[in-house]
C-alpha positions in Angstrom: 31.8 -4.8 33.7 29.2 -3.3 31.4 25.5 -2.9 33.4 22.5 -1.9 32.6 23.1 1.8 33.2 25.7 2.1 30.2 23.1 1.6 28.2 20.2 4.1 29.6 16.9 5.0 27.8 16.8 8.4 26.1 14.6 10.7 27.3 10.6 9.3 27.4 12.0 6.1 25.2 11.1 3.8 27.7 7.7 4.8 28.2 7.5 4.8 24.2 9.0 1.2 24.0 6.4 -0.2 26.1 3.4 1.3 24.4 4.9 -0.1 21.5 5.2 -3.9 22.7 1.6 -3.4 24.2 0.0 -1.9 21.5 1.8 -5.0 19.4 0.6 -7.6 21.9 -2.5 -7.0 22.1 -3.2 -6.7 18.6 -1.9 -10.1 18.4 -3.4 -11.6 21.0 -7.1 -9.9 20.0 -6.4 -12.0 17.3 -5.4 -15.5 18.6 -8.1 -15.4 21.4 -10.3 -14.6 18.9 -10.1 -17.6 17.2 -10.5 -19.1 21.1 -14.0 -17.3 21.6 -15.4 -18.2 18.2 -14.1 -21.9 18.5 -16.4 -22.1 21.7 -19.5 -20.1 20.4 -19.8 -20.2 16.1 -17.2 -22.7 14.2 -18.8 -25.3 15.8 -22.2 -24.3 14.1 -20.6 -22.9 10.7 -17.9 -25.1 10.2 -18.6 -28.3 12.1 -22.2 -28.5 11.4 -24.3 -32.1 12.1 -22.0 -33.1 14.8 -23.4 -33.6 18.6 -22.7 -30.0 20.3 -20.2 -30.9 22.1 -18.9 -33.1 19.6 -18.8 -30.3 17.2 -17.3 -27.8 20.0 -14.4 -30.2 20.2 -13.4 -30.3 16.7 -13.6 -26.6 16.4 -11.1 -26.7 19.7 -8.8 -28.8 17.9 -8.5 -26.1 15.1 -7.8 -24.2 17.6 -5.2 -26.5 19.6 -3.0 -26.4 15.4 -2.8 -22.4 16.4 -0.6 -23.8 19.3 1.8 -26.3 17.4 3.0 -23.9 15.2 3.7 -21.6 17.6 7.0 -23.5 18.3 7.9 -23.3 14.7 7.2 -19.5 14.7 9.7 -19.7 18.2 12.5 -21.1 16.2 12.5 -19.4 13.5 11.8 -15.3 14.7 14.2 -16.5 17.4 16.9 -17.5 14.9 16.6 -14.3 12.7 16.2 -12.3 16.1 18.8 -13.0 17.7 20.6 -12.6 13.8 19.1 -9.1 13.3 17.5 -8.0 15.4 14.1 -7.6 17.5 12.5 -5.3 16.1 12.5 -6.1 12.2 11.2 -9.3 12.8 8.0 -7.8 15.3 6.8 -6.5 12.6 6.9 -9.1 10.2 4.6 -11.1 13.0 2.4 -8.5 13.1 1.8 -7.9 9.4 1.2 -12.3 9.3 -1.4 -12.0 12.4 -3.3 -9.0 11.1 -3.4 -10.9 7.1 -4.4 -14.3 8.6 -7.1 -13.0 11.2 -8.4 -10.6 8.3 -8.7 -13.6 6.0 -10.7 -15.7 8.4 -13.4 -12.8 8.6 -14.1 -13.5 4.5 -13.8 -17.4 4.7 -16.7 -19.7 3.0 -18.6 -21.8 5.6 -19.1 -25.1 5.4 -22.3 -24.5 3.9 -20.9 -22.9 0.6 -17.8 -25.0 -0.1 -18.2 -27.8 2.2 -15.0 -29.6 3.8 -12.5 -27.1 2.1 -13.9 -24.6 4.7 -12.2 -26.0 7.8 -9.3 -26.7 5.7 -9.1 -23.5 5.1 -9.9 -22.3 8.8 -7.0 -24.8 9.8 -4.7 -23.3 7.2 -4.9 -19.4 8.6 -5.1 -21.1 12.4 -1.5 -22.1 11.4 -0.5 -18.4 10.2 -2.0 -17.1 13.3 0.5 -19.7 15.4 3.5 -19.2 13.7 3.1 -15.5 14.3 2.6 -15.4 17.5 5.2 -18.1 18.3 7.8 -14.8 16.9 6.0 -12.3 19.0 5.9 -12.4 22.2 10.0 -13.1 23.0 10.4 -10.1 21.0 8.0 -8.0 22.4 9.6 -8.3 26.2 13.2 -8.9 25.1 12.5 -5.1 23.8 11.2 -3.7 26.6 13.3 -5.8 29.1 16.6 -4.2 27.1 15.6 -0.6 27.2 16.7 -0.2 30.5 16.1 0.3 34.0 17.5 -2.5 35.6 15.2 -1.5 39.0 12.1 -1.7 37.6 12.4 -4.6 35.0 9.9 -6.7 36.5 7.2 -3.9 36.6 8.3 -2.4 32.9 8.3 -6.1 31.2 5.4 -6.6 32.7 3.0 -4.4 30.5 3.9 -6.4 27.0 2.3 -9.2 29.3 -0.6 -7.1 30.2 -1.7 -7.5 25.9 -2.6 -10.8 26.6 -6.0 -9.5 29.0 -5.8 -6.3 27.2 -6.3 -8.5 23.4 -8.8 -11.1 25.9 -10.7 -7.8 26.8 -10.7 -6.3 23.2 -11.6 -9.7 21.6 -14.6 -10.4 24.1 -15.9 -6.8 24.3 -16.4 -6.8 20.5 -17.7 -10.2 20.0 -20.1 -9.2 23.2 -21.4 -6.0 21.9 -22.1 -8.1 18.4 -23.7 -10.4 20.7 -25.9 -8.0 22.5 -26.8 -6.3 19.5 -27.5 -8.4 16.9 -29.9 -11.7 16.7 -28.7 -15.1 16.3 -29.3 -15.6 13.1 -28.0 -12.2 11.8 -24.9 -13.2 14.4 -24.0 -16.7 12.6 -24.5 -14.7 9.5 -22.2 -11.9 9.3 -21.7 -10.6 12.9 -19.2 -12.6 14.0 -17.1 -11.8 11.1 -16.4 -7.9 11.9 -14.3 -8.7 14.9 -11.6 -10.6 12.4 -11.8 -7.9 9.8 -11.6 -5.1 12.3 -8.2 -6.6 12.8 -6.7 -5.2 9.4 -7.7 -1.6 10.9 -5.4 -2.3 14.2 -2.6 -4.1 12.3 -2.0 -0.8 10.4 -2.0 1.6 14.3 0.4 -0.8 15.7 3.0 -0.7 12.6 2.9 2.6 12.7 3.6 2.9 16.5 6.0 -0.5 16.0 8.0 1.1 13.4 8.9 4.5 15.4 11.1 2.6 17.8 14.9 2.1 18.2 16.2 -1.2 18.5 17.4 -2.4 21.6 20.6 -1.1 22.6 21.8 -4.0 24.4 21.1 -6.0 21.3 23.4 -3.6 19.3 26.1 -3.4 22.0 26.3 -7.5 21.6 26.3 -7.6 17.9 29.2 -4.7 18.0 31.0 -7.0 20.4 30.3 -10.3 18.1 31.1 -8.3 15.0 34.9 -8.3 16.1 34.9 -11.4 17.7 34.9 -15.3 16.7 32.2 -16.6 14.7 28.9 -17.6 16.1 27.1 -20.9 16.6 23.7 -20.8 15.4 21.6 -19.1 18.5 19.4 -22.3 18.7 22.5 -24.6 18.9 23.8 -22.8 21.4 20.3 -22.9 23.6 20.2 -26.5 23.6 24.8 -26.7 24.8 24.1 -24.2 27.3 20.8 -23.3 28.4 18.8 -26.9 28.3 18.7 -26.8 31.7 17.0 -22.8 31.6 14.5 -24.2 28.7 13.2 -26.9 30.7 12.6 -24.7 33.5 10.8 -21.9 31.0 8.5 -24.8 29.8 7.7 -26.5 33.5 7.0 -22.7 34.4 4.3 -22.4 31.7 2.5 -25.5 32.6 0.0 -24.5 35.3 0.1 -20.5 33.8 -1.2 -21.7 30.1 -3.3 -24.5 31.3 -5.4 -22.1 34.0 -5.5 -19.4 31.2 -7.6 -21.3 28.8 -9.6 -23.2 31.1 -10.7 -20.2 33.0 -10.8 -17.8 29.6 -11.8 -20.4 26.2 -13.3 -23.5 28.0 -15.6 -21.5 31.1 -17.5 -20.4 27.8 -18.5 -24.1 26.8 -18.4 -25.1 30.9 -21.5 -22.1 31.8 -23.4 -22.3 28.8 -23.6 -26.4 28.6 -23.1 -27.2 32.0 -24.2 -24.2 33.9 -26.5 -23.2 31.6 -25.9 -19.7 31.4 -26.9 -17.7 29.1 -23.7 -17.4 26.1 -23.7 -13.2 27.1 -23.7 -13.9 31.0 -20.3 -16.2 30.1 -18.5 -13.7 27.9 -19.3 -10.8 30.3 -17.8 -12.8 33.2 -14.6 -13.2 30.7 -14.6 -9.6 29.7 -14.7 -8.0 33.7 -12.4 -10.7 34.7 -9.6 -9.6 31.9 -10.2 -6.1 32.7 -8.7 -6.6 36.7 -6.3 -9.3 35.4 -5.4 -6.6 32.8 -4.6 -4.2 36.0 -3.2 -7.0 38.4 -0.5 -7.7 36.4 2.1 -4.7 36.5 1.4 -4.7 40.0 2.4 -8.2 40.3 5.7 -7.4 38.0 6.7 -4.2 40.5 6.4 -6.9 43.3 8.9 -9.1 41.7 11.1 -6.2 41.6 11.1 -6.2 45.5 10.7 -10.0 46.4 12.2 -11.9 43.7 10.9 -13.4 40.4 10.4 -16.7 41.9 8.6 -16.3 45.2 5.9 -14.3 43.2 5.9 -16.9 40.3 5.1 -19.6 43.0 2.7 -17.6 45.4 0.3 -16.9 41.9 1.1 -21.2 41.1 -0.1 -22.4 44.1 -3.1 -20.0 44.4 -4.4 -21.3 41.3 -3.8 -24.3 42.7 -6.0 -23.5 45.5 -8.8 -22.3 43.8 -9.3 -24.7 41.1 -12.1 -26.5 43.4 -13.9 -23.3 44.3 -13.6 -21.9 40.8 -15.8 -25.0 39.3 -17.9 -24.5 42.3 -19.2 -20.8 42.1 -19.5 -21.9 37.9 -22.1 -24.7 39.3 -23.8 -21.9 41.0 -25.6 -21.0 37.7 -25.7 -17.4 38.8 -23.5 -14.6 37.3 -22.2 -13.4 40.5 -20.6 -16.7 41.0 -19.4 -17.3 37.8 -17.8 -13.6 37.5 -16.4 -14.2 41.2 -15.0 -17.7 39.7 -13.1 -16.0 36.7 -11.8 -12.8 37.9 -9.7 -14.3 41.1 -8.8 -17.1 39.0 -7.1 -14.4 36.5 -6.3 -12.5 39.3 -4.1 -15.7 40.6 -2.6 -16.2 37.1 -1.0 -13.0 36.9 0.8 -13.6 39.6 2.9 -16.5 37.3 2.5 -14.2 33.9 3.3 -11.0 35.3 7.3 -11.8 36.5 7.5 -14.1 33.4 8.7 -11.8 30.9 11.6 -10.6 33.0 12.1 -14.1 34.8 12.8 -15.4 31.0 14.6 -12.7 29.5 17.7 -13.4 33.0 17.9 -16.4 32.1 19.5 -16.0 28.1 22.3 -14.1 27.2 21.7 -11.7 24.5 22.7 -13.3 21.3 21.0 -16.9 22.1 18.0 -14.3 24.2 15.2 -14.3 21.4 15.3 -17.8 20.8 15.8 -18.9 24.2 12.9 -17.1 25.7 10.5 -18.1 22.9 11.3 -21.7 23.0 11.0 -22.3 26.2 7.8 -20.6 26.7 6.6 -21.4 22.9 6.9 -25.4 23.9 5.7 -25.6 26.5 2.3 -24.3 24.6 2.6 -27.5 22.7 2.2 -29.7 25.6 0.1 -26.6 27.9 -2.3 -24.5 26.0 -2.7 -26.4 22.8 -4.8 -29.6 24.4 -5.9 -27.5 27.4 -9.6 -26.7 26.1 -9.7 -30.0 24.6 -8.9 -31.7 27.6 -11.0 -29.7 29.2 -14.3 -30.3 27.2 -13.6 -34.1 26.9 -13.4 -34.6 30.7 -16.7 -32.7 30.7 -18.6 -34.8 28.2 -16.9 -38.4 29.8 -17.8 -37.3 33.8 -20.1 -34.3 33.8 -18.6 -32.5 36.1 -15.8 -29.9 36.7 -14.2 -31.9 39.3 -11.9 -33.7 36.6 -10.7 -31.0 35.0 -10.0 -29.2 38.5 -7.5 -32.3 39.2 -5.9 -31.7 35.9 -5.1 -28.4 36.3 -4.2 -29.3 39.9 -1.7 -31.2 37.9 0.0 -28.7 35.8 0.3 -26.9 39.5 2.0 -29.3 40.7 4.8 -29.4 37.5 5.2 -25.5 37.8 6.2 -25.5 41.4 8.7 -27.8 41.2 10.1 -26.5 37.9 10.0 -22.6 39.6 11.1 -24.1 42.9 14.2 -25.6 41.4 15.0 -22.6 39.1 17.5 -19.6 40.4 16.5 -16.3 41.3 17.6 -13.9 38.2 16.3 -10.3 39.1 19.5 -8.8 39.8 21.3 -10.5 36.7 22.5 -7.5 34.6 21.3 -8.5 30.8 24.3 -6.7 28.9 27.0 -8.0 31.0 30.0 -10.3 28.9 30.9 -11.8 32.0 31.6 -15.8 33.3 28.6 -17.8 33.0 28.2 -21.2 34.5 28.3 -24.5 32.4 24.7 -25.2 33.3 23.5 -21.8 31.8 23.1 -20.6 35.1 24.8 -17.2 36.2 26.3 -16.7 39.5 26.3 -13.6 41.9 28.8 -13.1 45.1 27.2 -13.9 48.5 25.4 -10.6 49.3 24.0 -9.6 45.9 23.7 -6.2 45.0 20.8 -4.2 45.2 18.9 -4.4 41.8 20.3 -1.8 39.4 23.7 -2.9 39.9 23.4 -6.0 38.6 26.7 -7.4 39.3 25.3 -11.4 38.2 25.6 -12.0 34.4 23.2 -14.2 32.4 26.3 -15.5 30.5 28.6 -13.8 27.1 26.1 -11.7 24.9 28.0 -13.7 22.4 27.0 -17.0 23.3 29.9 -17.9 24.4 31.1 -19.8 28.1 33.3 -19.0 30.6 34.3 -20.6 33.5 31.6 -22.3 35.6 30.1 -20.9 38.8 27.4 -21.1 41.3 23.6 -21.8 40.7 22.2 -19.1 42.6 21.8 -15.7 42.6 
């Protein structure tokens, strides 16, 4: 049986693969969350304008809720051609349609020049922005999770993940400095559009690092196999025969993980400066500390998945966000920044503890030529039902009950869906991700009582091909 090790990284590869997928990531998700940041602090006033404030603040949100439905669509269709020709062709193609879309929103007419056509318009690029990222990030840790070393693939795939705080962190920091440094009126004026243009300056670093790297060997290894073989089903028909059951898990995973991420990241911004009253600076510096130690908890959460499993880390970050959903509102009510900053940082802190063993908990579950889309389905759908209505939620609970106790029990809620959908799933971390072995009907893989140590991999996430072999166990 092929493992992991017949396909090692050449020399300092690895190390180069993963800056790549960060740089990527967090490029990509500068620009998504900050579309999130504005939504909460400026379209409301230059695109939304007459409308009660939070009235105003919650039709920007639902601009920023169509980012999330077409991430689903941008699932489908990088996964198809991913999974077709590979991952890294169509990374940069997301990148190139994130940088153009952000850019464009930095030279949009308010509603004050061209009236409705504005958020039209805003709506429009949102869209762009969603379908990008819907391609990126199942390419970005299928790459780095294919590279190599089986051992560490919880703590490796765990640094695309780390782009997420890393573009939360870029994103706030600039829109913060602009904050800090320019009036209110200059700000509304033309400050808040550097931070989208500055955007076409990264796109152009990360294609150039994006475009030095090999494609992913176990990707080629499957395609060489395929290439002699019978011909393949479509890699999303094949997803929904064989791994329906891995999908539904994926997107019951994401639940509490997306819905804690906006609330405590986009919708703490409209909680401490309308309910708290905090000063707008106070809120964004609380977000912009908090992402920095998020931004370091997470590979330290991947390596621990490496040693205890994917899923008893997965759950332990679940039901700590669980747990402090209460306190979190709580220290926010304090209307101090201590408390506010204590509020968001553990909170991230707790969330990394589901994002960090994501990337490689997702990437066991597919087999190679059905990996791509299957990752970025099941966590691209789940943003439908997750992220997408989260600050919207969020800010209507707010302006019906005044209080942060509501929207405590909802995320409560999506707790309660992620532990039972992680609680059910298998353990993958010692499946090996290039093996053509037997995979179960289910789409689950099976390992012989007394699994190996990681490395040598001896479960199999199922015929890089696609294709089934006799059935077997559920568990690793």
């Amino acid at each position: 049986m092929t493992t992991p090790a017949a396909h090692p990284p050449t020399p300092n590869s690895l190390p180069r693969i993963v800056v790549a997928s960060l740089i990527g990531t967090t490029i990509e998700w500068y620009d998504f969350f900050l579309y999130g940041s504005a939504a909460a602090l400026v379209f409301n006033k230059l695109f939304f304008p007459g409308s009660d404030p939070l009235v105003g603040t919650l039709l920007s949100f639902l601009t920023y809720a169509v980012g999330f439905v077409a991430r689903p669509v941008g699932a489908l269709v990088f996964g198809h051609f991913g999974d077709r020709v590979g991952r890294k062709r169509l990374l940069v193609v997301s990148l190139v349609m994130m940088g153009g879309a952000t850019c464009a929103i930095g030279v949009l007419p308010t509603h004050a020049a061209v009236g409705a056509v504005a958020p039209v318009l805003l709506t429009v690029l949102r869209l762009v922005q969603g379908f990008a990222l819907g391609g990126e990030w199942g390419g970005a840790v299928l790459l780095v999770s294919e590279h190599g070393d089986a051992r560490r693939r919880g703590f490796w795939a765990a640094w695309p993940q780390t782009g997420a705080p890393a573009g939360q962190l870029l994103a706030t920091g600039v829109l913060s400095l602009l904050t800090a440094s320019t009036s209110e009126s200059a700000f509304l004026s033309w400050g808040w559009r550097v931070p989208f243009l500055l955007s076409g300056v990264l796109v152009v670093v990360g294609l150039w690092i994006r475009l030095s790297v090999d494609e992913s060997p176990v990707f080629k290894a499957a395609l060489a196999r395929a290439s002699s073989g019978e011909p393949e089903k479509p890699p999303l028909v094949a997803v929904l025969r064989d791994h329906w059951r891995d999908v539904l898990v994926a997107m019951g995973a994401r639940m509490a993980e997306n819905i804690s991420y906006y609330v405590i990241t986009a919708f703490i911004l409209v909680y401490a400066t309308e309910q708290s009253q905090l000063p707008k600076q106070s809120a964004l510096d609380a977000v912009l500390i908090g992402s920095a130690v998020h931004f370091a908890a997470i590979p330290a959460w991947g390596a621990l998945s490496d040693r205890i499993g994917r899923r008893p880390v997965y759950l332990i970050g679940a039901a700590g966000v669980g747990l402090w959903a209460f306190p979190f509102f709580a220290l926010a009510d304090s209307g101090n920044f201590g408390g506010l900053l204590i509020a968001v940082t553990v909170g991230l802190v707790l969330h990394g503890g589901m994002y960090a063993p994501q990337a490689a908990f997702f990437s066991e579950m597919f087999a190679t030529r059905m990996r791509y889309s299957g990752a970025s389905i099941g966590a691209q759908f789940a943003s439908v039902a997750a992220g997408a209505p989260a600050p919207l939620i969020a800010t209507a609970l707010l302006a019906e009950y005044g209080s942060g106790t509501p929207v405590a029990l909802y995320v409560i809620a999506a707790v309660v869906v992620t532990l039972v959908a992680v609680g059910l799933a298998p353990e993958t971390r010692h499946r090996d991700l290039d093996a053509p072995g037997p995979e179960s009907r289910d789409g689950a893989a099976s390992a012989p009582a007394g699994s190996p140590t990681p490395g040598t991999a001896s479960a199999s996430p199922g015929p890089a091909d696609g294709r089934r072999g006799p059935g077997a166990g559920r568990r690793c």
